[in-house]
RODO-2510 file (C-alpha; in nm, 4 decimals, decimal comma):
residues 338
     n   res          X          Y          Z
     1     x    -5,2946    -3,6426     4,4532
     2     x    -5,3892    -3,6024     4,0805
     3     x    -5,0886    -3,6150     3,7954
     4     x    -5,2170    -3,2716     3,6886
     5     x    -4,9557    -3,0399     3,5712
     6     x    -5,0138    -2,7960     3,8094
     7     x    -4,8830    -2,9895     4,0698
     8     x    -4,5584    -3,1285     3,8926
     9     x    -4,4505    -2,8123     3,9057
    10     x    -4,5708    -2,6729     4,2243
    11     x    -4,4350    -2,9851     4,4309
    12     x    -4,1048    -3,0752     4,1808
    13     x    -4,2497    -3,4740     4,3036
    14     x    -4,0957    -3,4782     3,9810
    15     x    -4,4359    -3,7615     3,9196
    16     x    -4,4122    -3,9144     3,5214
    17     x    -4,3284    -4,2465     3,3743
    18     x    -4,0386    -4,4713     3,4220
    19     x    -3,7469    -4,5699     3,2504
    20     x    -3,6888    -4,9098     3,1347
    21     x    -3,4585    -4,9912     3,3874
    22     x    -3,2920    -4,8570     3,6900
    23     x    -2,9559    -4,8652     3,8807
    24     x    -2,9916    -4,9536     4,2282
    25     x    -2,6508    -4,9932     4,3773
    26     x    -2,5079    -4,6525     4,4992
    27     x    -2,1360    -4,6212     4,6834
    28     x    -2,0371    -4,3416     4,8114
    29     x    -1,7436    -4,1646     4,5675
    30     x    -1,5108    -3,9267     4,8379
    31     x    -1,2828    -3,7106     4,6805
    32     x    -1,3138    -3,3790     4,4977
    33     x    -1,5270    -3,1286     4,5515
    34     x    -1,9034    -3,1369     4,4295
    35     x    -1,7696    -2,8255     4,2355
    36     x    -1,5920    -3,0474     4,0226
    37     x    -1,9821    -3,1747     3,9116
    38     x    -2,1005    -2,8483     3,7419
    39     x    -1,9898    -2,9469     3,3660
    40     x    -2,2197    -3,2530     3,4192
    41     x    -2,4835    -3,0787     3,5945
    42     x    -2,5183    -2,8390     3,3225
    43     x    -2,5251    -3,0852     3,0521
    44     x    -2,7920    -3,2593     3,1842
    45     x    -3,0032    -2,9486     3,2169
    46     x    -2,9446    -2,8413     2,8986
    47     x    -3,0713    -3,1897     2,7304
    48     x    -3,3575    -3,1576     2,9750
    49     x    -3,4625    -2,8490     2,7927
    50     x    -3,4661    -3,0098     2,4823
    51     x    -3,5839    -3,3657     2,5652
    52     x    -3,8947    -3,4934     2,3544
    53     x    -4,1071    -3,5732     2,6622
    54     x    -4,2924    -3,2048     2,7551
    55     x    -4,3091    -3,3281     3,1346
    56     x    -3,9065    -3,3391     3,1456
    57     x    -3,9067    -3,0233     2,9525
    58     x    -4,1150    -2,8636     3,2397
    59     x    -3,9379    -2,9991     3,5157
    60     x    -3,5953    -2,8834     3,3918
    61     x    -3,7846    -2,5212     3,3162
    62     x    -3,8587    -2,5400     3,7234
    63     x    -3,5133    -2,6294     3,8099
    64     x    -3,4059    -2,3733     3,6128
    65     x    -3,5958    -2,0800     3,8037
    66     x    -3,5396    -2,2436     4,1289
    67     x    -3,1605    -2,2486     4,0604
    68     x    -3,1576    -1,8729     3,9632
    69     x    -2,9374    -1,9758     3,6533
    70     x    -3,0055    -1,6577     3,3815
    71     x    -2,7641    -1,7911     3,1488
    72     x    -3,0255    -2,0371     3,0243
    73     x    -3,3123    -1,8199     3,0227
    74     x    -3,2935    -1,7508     2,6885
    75     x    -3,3561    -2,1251     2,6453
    76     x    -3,6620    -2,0765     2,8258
    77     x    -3,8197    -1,8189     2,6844
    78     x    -3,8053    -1,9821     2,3320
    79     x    -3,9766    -2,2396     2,4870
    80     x    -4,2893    -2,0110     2,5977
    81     x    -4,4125    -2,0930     2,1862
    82     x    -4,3989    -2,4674     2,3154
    83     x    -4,6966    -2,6700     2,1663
    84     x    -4,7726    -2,8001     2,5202
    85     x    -4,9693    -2,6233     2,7575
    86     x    -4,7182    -2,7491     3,0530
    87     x    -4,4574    -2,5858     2,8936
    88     x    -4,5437    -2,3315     2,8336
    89     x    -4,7261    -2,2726     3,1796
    90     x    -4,3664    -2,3512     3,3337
    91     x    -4,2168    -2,1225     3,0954
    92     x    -4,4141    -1,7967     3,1751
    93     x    -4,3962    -1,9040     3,5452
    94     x    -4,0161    -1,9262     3,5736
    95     x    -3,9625    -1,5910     3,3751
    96     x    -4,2148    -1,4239     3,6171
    97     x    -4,0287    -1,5787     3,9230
    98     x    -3,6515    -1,4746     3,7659
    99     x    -3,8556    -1,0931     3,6656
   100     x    -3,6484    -1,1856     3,3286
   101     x    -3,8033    -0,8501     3,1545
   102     x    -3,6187    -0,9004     2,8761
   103     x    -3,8886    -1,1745     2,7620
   104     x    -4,1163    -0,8956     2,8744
   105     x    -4,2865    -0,8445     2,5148
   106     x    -4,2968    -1,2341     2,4614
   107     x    -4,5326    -1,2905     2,7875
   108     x    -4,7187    -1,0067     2,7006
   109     x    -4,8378    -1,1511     2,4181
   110     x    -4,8972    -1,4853     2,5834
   111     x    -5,2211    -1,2737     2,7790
   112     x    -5,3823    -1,4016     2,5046
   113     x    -5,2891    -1,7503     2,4648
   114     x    -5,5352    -2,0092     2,4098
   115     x    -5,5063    -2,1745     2,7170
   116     x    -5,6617    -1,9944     3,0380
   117     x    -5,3572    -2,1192     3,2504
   118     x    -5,0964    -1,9846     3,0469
   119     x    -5,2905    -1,6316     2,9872
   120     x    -5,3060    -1,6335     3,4015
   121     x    -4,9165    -1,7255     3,4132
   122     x    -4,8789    -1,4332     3,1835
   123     x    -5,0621    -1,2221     3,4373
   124     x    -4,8228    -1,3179     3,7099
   125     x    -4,5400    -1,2942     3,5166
   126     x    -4,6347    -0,9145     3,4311
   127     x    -4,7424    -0,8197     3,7479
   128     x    -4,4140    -0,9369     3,8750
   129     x    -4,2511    -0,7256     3,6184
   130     x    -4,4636    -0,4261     3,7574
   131     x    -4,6799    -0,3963     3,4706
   132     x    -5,0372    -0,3896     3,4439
   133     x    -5,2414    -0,4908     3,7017
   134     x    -5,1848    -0,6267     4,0284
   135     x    -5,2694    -1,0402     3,9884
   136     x    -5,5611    -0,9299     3,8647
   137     x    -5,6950    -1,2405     3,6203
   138     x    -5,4959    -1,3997     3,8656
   139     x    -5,7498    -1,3243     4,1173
   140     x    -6,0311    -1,3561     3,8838
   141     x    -5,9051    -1,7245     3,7881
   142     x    -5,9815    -1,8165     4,1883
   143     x    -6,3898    -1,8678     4,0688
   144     x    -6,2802    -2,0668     3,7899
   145     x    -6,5003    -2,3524     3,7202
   146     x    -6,2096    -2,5746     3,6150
   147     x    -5,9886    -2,7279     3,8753
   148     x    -5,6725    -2,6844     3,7821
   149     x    -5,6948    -2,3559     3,6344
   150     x    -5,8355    -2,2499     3,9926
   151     x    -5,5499    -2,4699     4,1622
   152     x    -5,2621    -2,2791     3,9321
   153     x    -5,4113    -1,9518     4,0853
   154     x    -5,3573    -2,0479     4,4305
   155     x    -5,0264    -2,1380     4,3045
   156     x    -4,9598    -1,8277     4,1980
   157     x    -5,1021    -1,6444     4,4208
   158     x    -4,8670    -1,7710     4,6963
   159     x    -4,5631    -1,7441     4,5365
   160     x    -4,6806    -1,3725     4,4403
   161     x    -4,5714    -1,2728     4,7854
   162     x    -4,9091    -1,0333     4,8240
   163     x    -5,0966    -1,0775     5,1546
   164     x    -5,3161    -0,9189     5,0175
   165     x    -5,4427    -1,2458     4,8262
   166     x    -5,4801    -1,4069     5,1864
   167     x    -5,8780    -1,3653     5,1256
   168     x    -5,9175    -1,5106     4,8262
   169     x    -5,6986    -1,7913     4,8926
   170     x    -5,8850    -1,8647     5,2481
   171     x    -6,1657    -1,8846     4,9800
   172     x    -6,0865    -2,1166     4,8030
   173     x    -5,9436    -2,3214     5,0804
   174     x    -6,2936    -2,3218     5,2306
   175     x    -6,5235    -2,3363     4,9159
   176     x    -6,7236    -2,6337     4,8713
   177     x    -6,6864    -2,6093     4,5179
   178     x    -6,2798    -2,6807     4,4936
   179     x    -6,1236    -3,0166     4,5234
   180     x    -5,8453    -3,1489     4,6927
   181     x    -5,5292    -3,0451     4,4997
   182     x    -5,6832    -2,6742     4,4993
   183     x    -5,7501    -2,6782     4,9057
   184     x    -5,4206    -2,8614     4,9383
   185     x    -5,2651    -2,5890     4,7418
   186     x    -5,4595    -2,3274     4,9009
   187     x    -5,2793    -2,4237     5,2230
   188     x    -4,9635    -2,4370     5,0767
   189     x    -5,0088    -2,0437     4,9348
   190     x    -5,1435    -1,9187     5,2330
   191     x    -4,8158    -2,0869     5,4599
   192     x    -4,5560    -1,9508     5,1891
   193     x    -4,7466    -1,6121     5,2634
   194     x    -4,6091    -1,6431     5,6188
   195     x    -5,0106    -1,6542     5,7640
   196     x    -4,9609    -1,9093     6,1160
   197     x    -5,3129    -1,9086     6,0894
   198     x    -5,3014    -2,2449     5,8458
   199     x    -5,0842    -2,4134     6,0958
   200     x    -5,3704    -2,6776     6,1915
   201     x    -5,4527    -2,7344     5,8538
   202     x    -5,1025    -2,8675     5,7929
   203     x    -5,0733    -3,0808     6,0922
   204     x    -5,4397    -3,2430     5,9914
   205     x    -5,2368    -3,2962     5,6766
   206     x    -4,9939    -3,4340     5,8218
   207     x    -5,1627    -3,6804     6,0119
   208     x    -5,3712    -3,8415     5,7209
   209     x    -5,4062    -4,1832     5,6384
   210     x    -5,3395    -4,1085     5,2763
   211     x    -4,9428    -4,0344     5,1692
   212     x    -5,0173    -3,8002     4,8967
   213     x    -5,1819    -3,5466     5,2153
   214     x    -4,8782    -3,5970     5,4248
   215     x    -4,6511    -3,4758     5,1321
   216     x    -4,8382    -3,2208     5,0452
   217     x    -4,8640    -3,1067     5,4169
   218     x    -4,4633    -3,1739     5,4768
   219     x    -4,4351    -2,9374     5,1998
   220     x    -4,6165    -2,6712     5,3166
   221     x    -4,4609    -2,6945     5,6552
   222     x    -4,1799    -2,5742     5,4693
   223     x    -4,3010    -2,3099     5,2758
   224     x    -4,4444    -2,1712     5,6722
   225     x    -4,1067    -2,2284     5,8075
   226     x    -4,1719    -2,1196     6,1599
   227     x    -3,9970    -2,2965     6,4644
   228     x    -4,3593    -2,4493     6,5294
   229     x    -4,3627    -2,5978     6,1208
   230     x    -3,9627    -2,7051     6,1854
   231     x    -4,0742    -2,9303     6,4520
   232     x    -4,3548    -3,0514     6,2818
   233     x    -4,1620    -3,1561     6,0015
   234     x    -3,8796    -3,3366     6,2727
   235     x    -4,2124    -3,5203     6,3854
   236     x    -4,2387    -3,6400     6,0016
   237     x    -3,8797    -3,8124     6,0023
   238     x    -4,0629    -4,0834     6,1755
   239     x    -4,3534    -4,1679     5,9145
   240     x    -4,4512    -4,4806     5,7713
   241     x    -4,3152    -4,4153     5,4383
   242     x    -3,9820    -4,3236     5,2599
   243     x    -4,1416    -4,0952     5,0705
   244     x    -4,2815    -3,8725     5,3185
   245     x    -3,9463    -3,8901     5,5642
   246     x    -3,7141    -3,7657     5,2331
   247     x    -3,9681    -3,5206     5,1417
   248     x    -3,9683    -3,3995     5,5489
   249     x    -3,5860    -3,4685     5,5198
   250     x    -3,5729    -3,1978     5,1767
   251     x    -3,7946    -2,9384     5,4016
   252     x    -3,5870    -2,9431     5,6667
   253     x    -3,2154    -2,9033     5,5060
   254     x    -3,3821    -2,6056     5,3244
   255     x    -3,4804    -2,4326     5,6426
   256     x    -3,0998    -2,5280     5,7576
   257     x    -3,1166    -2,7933     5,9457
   258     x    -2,9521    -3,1221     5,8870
   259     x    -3,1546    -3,3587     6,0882
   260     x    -3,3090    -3,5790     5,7713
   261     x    -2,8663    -3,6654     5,6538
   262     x    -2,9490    -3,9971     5,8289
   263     x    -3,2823    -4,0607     5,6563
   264     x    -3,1035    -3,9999     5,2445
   265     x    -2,8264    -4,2059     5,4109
   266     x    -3,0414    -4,4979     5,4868
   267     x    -3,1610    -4,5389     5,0875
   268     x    -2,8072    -4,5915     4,9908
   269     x    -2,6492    -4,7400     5,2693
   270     x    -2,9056    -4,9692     5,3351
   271     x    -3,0779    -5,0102     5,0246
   272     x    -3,4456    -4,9490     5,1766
   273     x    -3,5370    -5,0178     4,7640
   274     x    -3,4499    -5,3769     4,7673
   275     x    -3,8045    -5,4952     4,7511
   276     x    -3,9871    -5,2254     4,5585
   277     x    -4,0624    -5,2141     4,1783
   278     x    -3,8956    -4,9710     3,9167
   279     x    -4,1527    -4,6623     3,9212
   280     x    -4,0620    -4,6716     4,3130
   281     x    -3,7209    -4,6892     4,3106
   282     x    -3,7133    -4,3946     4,0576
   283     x    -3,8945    -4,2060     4,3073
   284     x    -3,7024    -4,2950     4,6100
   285     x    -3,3527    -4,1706     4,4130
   286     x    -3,5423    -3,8785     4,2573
   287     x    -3,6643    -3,7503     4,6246
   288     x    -3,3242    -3,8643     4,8222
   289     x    -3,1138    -3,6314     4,5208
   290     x    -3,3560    -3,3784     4,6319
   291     x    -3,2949    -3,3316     4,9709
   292     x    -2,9157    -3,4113     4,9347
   293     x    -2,9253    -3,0468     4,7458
   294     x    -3,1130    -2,8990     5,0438
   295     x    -2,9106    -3,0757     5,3112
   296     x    -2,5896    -3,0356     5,1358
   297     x    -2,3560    -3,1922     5,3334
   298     x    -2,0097    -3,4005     5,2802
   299     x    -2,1228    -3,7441     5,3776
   300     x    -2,3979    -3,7305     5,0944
   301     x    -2,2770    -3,5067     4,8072
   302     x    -2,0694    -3,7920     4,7523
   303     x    -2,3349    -3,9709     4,6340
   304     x    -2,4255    -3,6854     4,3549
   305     x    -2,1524    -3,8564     4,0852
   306     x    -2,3169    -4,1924     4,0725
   307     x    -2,7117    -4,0131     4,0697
   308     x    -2,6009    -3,7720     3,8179
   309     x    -2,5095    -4,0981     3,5995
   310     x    -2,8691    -4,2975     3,7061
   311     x    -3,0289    -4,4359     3,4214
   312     x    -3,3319    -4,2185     3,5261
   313     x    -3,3803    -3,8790     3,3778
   314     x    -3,5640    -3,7742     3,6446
   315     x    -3,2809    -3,8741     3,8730
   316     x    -3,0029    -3,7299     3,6518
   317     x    -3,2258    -3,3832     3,6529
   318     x    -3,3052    -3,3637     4,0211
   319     x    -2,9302    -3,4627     4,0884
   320     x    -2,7941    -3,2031     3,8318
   321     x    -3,0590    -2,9229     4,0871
   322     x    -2,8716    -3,0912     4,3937
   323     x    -2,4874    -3,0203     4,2461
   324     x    -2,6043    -2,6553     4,1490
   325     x    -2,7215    -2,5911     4,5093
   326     x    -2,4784    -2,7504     4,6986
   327     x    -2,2213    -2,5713     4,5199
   328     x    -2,3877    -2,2247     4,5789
   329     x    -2,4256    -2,3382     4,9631
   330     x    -2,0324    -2,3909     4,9667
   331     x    -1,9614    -2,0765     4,8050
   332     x    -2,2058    -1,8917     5,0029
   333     x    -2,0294    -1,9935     5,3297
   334     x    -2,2790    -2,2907     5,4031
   335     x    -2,5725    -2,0472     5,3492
   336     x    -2,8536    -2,1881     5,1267
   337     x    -2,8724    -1,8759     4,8858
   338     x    -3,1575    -2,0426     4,6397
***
C-alpha cells in the first residue's frame, strides 16, 4: 500500500516518519476513571492542529471528525487555506462529514481550488450540506486519469452513504485502468455502502500473502459489518502479523465485540516489540491505542495514561482519539456512539 494521502486518511494507519526515540515499557496505571484523561486528550489534539508536520495536521483533522468534537471546528476550517494539499483535503472532508454549514461559504469557494482533490472534497462537502449537485464531480472524478484523485472519489463516494454510487464504484473496482489502492478502496466504499455483494473480495483480501491487502481487507470487513464480516474478522485474530490482529482487534471492538482485549493486551504485557526497530514499535503502540478506543474496556484504558505520554506523536494523537471514545462509550451506557 502506497504512502499516498488518500489513504492516511481513509485508513487512520496513521503511516509517516518516526520519532527519534520511543518508550517501550508500558504498566498498566488502575485507578481513576479514563474521564479523568480528557484535559490531556484535548491538549494533545489541539497541538496536533497546529504541529509543523502537514501529515500530523491531517491526522488530528480526521480524529477530529471521527470524534464528532464541534468545539474545534473552527480550528479546522481555518485550516481549509492550508498550503498543503493534505490539509486541506482533510479539512473539506471532515467539515462535509460533521455537515458544519457554518464553513459553508469557505468550501464553496474551495470548488475552485487548484488542486482537483480538494475541488472534489468541496463537492462532497456541499452535497452533504444539500447544496448543489448530488456528488456530481464526485462522480465525474471516478474516470480520472490520476490515481489518487480517482482513489479519493471512491473514498468519498462510500462514505457519501448513496447506493446510488454502487455502479460507479463496481467500476472502478473492475477497471483495468485503476491500481491497487483505488480497487482496494473501491471495496472498502462499496462494503461501507452495506452491498454483501463484495464479501469475496474481502476474504481474497484477507487471505493475501501481502500485509498491506489483509489490512486493507480487515478494514473493510468492518465498514460491511455483517455477522458473516464479524466472523471473518475473528478468523483475522489469528494472522501472522501484529499488525493485522490489532487492526482485526480495532474492527471488531467497533462493531461491539471485545474478542481482540487479549490481542492489545499481549503488546504490553508481553512486550511482542522487544525485537523490532523504532518505525515498528511506533506502529504497534499507534494501532494497539487504536483499538483500545474501540474496545474500550477497564483492563486496557489503563494503559491510555502512559500512551498519551509516548514520545510518539502519532501515539499521543491516536491515544488522545482512544480517551475521547472511551469516555463517550462510558457515558453512553457502554454504547459506542462515534
Amino acid at each position: 500500500m502506497k504512502n499516498t494521502f488518500y489513504a492516511v486518511i481513509a485508513c487512520a494507519v496513521f503511516i509517516f516518519g518516526c520519532e527519534e526515540s520511543l518508550q517501550n515499557s508500558y504498566a498498566p496505571v488502575p485507578g481513576g476513571p479514563v474521564e479523568e484523561l480528557i484535559p490531556e486528550a484535548d491538549r494533545i489534539i489541539q497541538e496536533g492542529l497546529a504541529d509543523a508536520n502537514s501529515l500530523i495536521r491531517a491526522n488530528t483533522i480526521e480524529i477530529v471528525a471521527a470524534t464528532r468534537q464541534i468545539k474545534l471546528m473552527p480550528k479546522v476550517e481555518r485550516l481549509m487555506q492550508d498550503d498543503f494539499v493534505l490539509v486541506r483535503f482533510a479539512s473539506v472532508l471532515a467539515v462535509g462529514d460533521m455537515e458544519y454549514s457554518f464553513a459553508r461559504n469557505s468550501v464553496k469557494r474551495l470548488l475552485k481550488d487548484t488542486d482537483e482533490n480538494v475541488r472534489i472534497a468541496a463537492d462532497y462537502a456541499m452535497s452533504k450540506f444539500g447544496a448543489g449537485g448530488k456528488f456530481e464531480l464526485v462522480r465525474k472524478a471516478i474516470a480520472s486519469e490520476d490515481q489518487t484523485v480517482r482513489a479519493n472519489a471512491v473514498l468519498l463516494l462510500g462514505k457519501s452513504g448513496d447506493k446510488n454510487s454502487l455502479k460507479v464504484l463496481y467500476w472502478a473496482l473492475r477497471n483495468h485502468d485503476s491500481d491497487d489502492k483505488v480497487r482496494f478502496q473501491a471495496a472498502e466504499a462499496i462494503a461501507r455502502l452495506g452491498d454483501e455483494r463484495i464479501y469475496p473480495k474481502l476474504w481474497a483480501m484477507l487471505i493475501s500473502v501481502y500485509a498491506d491487502d489483509r489490512v486493507m481487507g480487515v478494514r473493510a470487513m468492518g465498514a460491511l459489518g455483517t455477522t458473516e464480516a464479524k466472523n471473518a474478522l475473528i478468523t483475522m485474530l489469528d494472522d501472522d502479523l501484529p499488525e493485522v490482529r490489532l487492526v482485526a482487534a480495532e474492527q471488531l471492538g467497533m462493531l461491539g465485540e471485545t474478542t481482540g482485549e487479549a490481542e492489545v493486551l499481549k503488546v504490553f504485557m508481553k512486550n511482542i516489540t522487544a525485537e523490532m526497530d523504532k518505525e515498528e514499535i511506533e506502529r504497534i503502540h499507534t494501532l494497539a491505542a487504536l483499538a483500545i478506543g474501540q474496545i474500550g474496556t477497564t483492563s486496557l484504558t489503563e494503559f491510555l495514561p502512559q500512551l498519551l505520554k509516548d514520545e510518539s506523536k502519532r501515539v499521543r494523537i491516536a491515544a488522545a482519539k482512544a480517551v475521547i471514545q472511551c469516555t463517550r462509550k462510558n457515558q453512553s451506557g457502554g454504547k459506542t456512539s462515534l
